[in-house]
C-alpha positions as CSV (number, residue, x, y, z in Angstrom):
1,X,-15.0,-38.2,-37.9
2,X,-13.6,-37.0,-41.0
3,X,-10.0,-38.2,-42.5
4,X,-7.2,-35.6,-42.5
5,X,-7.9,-36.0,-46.5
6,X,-11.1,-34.9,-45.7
7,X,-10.1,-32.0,-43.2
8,X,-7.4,-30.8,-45.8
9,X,-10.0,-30.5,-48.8
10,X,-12.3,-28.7,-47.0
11,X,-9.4,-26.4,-45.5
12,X,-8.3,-25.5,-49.2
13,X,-11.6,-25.1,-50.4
14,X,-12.5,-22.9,-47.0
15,X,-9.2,-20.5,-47.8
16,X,-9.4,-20.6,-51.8
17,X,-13.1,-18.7,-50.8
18,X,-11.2,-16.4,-48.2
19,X,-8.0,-15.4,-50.5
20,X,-9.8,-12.4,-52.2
21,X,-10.9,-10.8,-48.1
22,X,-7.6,-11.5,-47.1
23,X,-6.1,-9.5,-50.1
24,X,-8.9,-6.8,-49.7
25,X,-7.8,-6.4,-46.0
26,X,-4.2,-7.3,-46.6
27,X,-2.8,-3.5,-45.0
28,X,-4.9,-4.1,-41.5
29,X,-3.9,-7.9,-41.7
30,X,-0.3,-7.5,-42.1
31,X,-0.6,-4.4,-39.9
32,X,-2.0,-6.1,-37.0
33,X,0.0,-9.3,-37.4
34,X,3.9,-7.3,-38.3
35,X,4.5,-7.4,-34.6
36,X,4.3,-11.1,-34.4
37,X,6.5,-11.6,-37.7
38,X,9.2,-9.3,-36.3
39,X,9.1,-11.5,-33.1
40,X,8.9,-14.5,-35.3
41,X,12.5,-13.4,-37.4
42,X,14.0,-12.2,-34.1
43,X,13.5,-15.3,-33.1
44,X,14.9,-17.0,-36.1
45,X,18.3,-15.3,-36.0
46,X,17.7,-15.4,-39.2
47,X,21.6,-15.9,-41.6
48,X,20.0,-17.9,-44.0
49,X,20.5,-19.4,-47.9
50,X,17.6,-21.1,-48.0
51,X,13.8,-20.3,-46.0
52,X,10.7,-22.3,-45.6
53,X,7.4,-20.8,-44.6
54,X,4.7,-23.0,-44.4
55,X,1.1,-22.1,-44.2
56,X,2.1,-18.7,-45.7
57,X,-1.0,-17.8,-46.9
58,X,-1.0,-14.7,-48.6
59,X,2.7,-14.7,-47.8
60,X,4.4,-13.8,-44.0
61,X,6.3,-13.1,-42.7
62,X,8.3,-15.2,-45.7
63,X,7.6,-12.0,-47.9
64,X,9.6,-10.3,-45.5
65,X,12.6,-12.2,-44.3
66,X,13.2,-12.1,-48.2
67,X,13.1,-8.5,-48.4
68,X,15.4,-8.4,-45.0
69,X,18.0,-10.8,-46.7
70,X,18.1,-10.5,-50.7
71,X,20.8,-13.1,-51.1
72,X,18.0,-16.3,-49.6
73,X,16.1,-17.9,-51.4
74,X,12.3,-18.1,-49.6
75,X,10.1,-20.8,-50.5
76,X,6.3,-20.4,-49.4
77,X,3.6,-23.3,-49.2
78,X,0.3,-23.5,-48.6
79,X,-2.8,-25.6,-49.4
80,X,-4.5,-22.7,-51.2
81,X,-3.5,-21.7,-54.7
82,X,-5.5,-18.7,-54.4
83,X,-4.2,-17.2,-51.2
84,X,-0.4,-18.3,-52.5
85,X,-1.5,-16.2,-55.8
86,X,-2.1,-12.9,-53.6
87,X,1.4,-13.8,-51.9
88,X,3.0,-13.5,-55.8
89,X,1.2,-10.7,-56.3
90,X,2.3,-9.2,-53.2
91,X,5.8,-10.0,-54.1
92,X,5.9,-8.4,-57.4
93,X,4.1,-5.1,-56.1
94,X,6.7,-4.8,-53.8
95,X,9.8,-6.0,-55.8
96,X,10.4,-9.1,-54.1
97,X,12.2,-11.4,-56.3
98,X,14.1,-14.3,-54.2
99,X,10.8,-16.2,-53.4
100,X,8.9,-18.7,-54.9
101,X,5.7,-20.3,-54.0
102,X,4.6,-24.3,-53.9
103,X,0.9,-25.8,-53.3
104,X,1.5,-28.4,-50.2
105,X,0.5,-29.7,-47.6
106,X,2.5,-29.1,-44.1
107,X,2.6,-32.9,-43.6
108,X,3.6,-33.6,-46.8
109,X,6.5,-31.3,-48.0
110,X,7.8,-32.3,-51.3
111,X,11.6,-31.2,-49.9
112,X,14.5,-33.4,-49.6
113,X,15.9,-34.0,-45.8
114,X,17.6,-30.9,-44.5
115,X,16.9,-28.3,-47.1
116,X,16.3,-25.4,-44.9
117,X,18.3,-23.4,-42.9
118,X,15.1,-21.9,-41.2
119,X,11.9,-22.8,-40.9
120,X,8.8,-20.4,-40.0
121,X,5.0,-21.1,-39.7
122,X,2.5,-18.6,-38.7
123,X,-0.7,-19.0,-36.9
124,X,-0.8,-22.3,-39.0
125,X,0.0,-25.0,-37.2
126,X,-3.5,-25.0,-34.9
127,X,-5.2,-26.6,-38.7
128,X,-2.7,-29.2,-39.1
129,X,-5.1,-32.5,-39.0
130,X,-2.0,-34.7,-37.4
131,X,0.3,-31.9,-35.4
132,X,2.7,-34.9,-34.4
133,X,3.3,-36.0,-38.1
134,X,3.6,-32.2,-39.8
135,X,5.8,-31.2,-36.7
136,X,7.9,-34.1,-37.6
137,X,7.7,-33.3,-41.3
138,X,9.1,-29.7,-40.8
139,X,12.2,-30.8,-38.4
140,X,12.7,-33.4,-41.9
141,X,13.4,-30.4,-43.9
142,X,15.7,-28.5,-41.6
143,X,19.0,-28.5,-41.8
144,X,20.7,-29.1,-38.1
145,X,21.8,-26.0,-36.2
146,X,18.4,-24.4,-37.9
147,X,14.9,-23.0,-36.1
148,X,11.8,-23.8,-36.6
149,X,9.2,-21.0,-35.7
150,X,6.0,-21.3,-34.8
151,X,3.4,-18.5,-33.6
152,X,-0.2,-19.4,-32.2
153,X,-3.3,-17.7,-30.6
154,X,-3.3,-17.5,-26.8
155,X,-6.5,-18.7,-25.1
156,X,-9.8,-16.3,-25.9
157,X,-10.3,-14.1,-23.4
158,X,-6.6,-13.0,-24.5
159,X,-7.9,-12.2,-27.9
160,X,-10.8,-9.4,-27.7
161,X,-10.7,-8.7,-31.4
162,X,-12.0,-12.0,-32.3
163,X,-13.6,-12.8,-29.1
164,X,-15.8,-9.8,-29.1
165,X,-17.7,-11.0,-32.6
166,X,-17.2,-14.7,-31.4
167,X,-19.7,-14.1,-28.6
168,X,-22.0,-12.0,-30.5
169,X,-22.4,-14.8,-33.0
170,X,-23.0,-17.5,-30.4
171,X,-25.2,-15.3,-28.8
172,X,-27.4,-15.3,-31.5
173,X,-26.4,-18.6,-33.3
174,X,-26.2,-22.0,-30.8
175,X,-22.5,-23.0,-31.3
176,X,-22.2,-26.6,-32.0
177,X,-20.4,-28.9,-29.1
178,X,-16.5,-28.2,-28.8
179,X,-14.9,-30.8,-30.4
180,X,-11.6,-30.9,-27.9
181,X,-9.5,-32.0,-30.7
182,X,-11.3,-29.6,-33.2
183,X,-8.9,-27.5,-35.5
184,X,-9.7,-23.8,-34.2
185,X,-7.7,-21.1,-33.9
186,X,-7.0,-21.7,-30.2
187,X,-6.4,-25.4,-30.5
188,X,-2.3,-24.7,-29.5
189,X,-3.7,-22.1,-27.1
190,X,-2.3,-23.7,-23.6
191,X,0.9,-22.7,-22.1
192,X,3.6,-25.3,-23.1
193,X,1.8,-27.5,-25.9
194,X,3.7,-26.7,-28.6
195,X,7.1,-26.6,-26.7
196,X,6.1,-30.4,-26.0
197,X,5.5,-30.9,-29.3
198,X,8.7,-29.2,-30.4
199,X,10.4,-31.3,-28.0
200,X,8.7,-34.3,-28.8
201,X,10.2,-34.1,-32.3
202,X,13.9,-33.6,-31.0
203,X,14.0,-30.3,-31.0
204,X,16.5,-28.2,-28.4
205,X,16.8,-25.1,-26.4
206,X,12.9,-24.3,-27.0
207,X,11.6,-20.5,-26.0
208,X,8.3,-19.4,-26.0
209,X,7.6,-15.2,-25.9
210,X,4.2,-14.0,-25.7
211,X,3.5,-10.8,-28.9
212,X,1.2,-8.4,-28.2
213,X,-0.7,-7.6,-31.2
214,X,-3.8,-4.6,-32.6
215,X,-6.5,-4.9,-35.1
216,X,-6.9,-1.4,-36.3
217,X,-9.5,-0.3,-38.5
218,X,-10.7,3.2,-39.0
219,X,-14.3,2.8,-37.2
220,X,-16.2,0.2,-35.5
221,X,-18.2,-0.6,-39.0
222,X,-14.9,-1.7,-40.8
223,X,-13.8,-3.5,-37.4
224,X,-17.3,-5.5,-38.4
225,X,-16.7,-5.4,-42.4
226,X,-13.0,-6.5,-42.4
227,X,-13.6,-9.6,-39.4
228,X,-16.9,-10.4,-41.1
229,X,-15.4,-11.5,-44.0
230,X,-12.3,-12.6,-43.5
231,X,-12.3,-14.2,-40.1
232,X,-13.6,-17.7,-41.0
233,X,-16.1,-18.6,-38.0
234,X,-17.5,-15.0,-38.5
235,X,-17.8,-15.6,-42.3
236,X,-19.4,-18.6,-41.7
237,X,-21.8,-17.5,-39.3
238,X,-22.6,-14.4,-41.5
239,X,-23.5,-16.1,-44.5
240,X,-25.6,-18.6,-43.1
241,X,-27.9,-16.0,-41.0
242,X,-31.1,-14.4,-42.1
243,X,-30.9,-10.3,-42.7
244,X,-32.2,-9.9,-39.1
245,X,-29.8,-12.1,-37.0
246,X,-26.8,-10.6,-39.2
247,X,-27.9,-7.4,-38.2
248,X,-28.2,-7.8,-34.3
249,X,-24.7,-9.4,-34.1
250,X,-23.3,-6.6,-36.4
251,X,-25.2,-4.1,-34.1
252,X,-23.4,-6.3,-30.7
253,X,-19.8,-6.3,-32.5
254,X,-20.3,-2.4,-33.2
255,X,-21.5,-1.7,-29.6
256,X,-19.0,-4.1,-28.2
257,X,-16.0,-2.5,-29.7
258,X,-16.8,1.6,-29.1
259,X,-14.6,1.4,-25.7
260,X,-11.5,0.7,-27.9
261,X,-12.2,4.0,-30.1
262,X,-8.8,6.1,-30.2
263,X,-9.9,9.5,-31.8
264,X,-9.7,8.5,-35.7
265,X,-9.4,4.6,-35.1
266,X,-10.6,1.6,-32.9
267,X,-7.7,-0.1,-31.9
268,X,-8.6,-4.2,-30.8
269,X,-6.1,-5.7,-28.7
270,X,-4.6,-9.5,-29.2
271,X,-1.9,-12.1,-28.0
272,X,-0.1,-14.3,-30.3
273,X,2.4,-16.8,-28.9
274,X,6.0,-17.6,-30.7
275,X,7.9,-20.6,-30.3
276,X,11.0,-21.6,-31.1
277,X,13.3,-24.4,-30.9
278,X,16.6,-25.7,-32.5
279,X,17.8,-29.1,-34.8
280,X,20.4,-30.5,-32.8
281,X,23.2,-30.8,-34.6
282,X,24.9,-34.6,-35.4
């Protein structure tokens, strides 16, 4: 079983590859993820000085609680340099100034106790190696009387648009045996897990709402092109196939996808789950 040293180089290695797809497909990606940011900063009730948003990747929704409230300061962190470098570069394109970004890992935040007035992480927390420990590590860093925000996949069959070219890969590929405590995207899938693990680390007056969400792409073939290379056990599968076997699961994702067609686009549904809870104050 591999340390969470282990786990966390191979993570930042794994995203470092992935930063350039992400920025590539960073208009569908933000556009099928905005709903679950707005629910995220709803959530939030966001009135803050001073923002975390860990496992920002190439930068939300931290990009845009800055842009919502010029006068906070948002700090993003992630283990990837690269993917934090698109999330600059996003920034200055759009004349975001009040951020700055900080390689780090979510269970080791190099912040003082109670810097944050809010504290968001989204569709991260599922590849924390120790959930318990980074949990604990972002409550550290909130100031009492703040949130902490979490979103997370819902189970599978919830989740067509990464479903659909999940299934076409194992049919064609054996999967290897499901590691129960195995760091996939639907790891914090079950109802309640992460309001006990919210609660478990003190938090108060927890919520959970459910976000529908879309992956729209303007055919079935860039539905295939933008998840085959940035949805990571998709790229994975892709790039270790032979010509043939990538070309029948492309052919099943293509097929699969046609009854989602909506004249000029193909419109895959999701469900993202956002969770909230509050610091207690002394």
């Amino acid at each position: 079983m591999a340390s969470a040293d282990e786990i966390r180089d191979a993570q930042r290695a794994a995203w470092g590859e992935r930063a350039a797809a992400w920025e590539k497909w960073s208009d569908v990606i933000t556009g099928q993820l905005a709903p679950v940011g707005a629910a995220m900063i709803d959530a939030l009730d966001l009135a803050t000085r001073q923002h975390l948003d860990v496992a920002s990747g190439t930068g939300e929704p931290g990009l845009t609680i800055a842009a919502q409230i010029p006068a906070a300061h948002v700090v993003l962190t992630d283990l990837s340099a690269p993917m934090l470098a698109v999330a600059a570069r996003r920034a200055a394109a759009a004349g975001i100034t009040n951020v700055t970004t900080v390689v780090a890992s979510a269970d080791d935040l190099p912040f003082a106790d109670e810097t944050f007035d809010g504290v968001s992480v989204r569709l991260g927390l599922m590849f924390f190696p120790d959930l318990t420990a980074a949990t604990a590590e972002l409550v550290r860093v909130l100031r009492p009387g703040g949130r902490l925000c979490a979103a997370v996949w819902v189970e599978p069959d919830r989740n067509p648009w990464v479903s659909i070219p999940a299934g076409a890969v194992a049919a064609e590929i054996p999967p290897p045996p499901v590691d129960p405590d195995g760091l996939s995207m639907f790891r914090c899938s079950a109802p309640g897990f992460v309001r006990d693990l919210f609660e478990g680390a003190g938090l108060v007056d927890v919520a959970e709402r459910d976000v529908d969400v879309e992956l729209v792409t303007a055919s079935p073939d860039e539905f295939w092109e933008t998840i085959s290379e940035h949805v990571a056990p998709v790229v994975h599968a892709v790039a270790a196939a032979d010509d043939a076997t990538r070309e029948r699961i492309r052919a099943s994702v293509i097929d699969a996808v046609q009854p989602y067609r909506r004249d000029d686009r193909v419109a895959v549904p999701g469900l993202a789950r956002c969770i909230v809870g509050t610091k207690p104050r002394a």
